[in-house]
N, C-alpha and C positions, 0 to 999 in steps of 0.2 A: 058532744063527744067527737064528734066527727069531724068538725071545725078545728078542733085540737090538733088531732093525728095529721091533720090535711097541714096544718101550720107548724107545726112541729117535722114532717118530714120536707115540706119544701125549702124552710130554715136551713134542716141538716145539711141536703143536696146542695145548696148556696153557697152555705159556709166550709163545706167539704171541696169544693171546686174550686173557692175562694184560696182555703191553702193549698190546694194542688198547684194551683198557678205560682201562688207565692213561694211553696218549694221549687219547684222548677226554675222561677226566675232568679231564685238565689244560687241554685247551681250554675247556672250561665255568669253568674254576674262577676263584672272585673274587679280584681281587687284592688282597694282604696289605695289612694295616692299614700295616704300614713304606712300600710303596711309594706309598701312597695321602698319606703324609704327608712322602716324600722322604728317610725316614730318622730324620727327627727325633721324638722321644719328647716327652708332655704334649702340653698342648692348645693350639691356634691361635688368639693372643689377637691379630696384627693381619695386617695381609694389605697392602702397598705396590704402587700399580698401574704396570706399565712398558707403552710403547705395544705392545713384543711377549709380553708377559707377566706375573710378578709375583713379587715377595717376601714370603715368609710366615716367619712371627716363631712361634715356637711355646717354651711357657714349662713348665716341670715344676718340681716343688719347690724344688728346688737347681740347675736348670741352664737356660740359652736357648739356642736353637737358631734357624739360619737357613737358605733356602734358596732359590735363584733358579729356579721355574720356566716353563720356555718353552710359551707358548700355543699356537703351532702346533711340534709336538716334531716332526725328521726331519731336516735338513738341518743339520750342524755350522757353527755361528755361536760367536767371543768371548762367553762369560760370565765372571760375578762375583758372589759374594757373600763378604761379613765383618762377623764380630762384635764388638765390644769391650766389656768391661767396665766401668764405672765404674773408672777408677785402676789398669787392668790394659793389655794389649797387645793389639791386636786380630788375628784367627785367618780367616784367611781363605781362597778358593779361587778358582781361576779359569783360565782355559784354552778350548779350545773342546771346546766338547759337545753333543748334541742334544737332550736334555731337561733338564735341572736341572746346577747348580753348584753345590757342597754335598754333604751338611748340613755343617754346623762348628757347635761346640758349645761353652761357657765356662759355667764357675761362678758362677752369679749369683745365690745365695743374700744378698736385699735388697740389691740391685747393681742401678741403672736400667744397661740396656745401648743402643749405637748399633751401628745397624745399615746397612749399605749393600748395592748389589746394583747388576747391570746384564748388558742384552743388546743388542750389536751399541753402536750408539750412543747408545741409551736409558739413564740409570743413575737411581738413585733413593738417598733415607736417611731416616733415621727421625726424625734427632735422638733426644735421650734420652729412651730409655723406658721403661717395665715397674717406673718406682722408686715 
């Protein structure tokens, strides 16, 4: 019995310590490069200013991405954002949220794409881009 308590509490102390450390190091820790970009993959070629926020265009080899996000994040408000391709159907998303609407994402390998977006009663578009 005494072998028991003895391994059983040095166990707990271990594994109590173990997630002490792993809380704390998740508070410190940076946020991922995905969130920092809303999801979308490649790199941030335009950025569209709305009064509460902004839509950023983000372009990779073969694909465009879009995402609406909100300047002051917290309180659920109407967004939107959508893609279209050159000659294709535009993908879009929308609903309410507190931080971003989005990503959505289309094939745009030498495809100029149109972009739109919006928050609350602000909206914005690109006209054709990226071609």
């Amino acid at each position: 019995m005494g072998y028991g308590r003895k391994g059983r509490g040095r166990g707990a102390a271990s594994a109590g310590a173990l997630a002490l450390v792993l809380c704390v190091g998740g508070l410190f820790a940076a946020p991922s490069a995905q969130a920092a970009t809303g999801g979308c993959a490649g790199d941030l070629v335009r950025t569209l200013p709305l009064p509460t926020g902004e839509v950023r265009v983000y372009k990779s080899r073969t694909q465009a991405c879009a995402v609406t996000v909100a300047g002051d994040p917290g309180r659920r408000r109407p967004m939107a954002v959508s893609i279209q391709p050159r000659g294709g159907v535009p993908v879009g998303d929308s609903g309410q949220f507190t931080r971003y609407a989005g990503p959505v994402t289309v094939g745009a390998i030498s495809r100029c794409v149109y972009v739109k977006g919006s928050i609350e009663s602000g909206s914005v578009d690109s006209g054709w881009i990226l071609c």
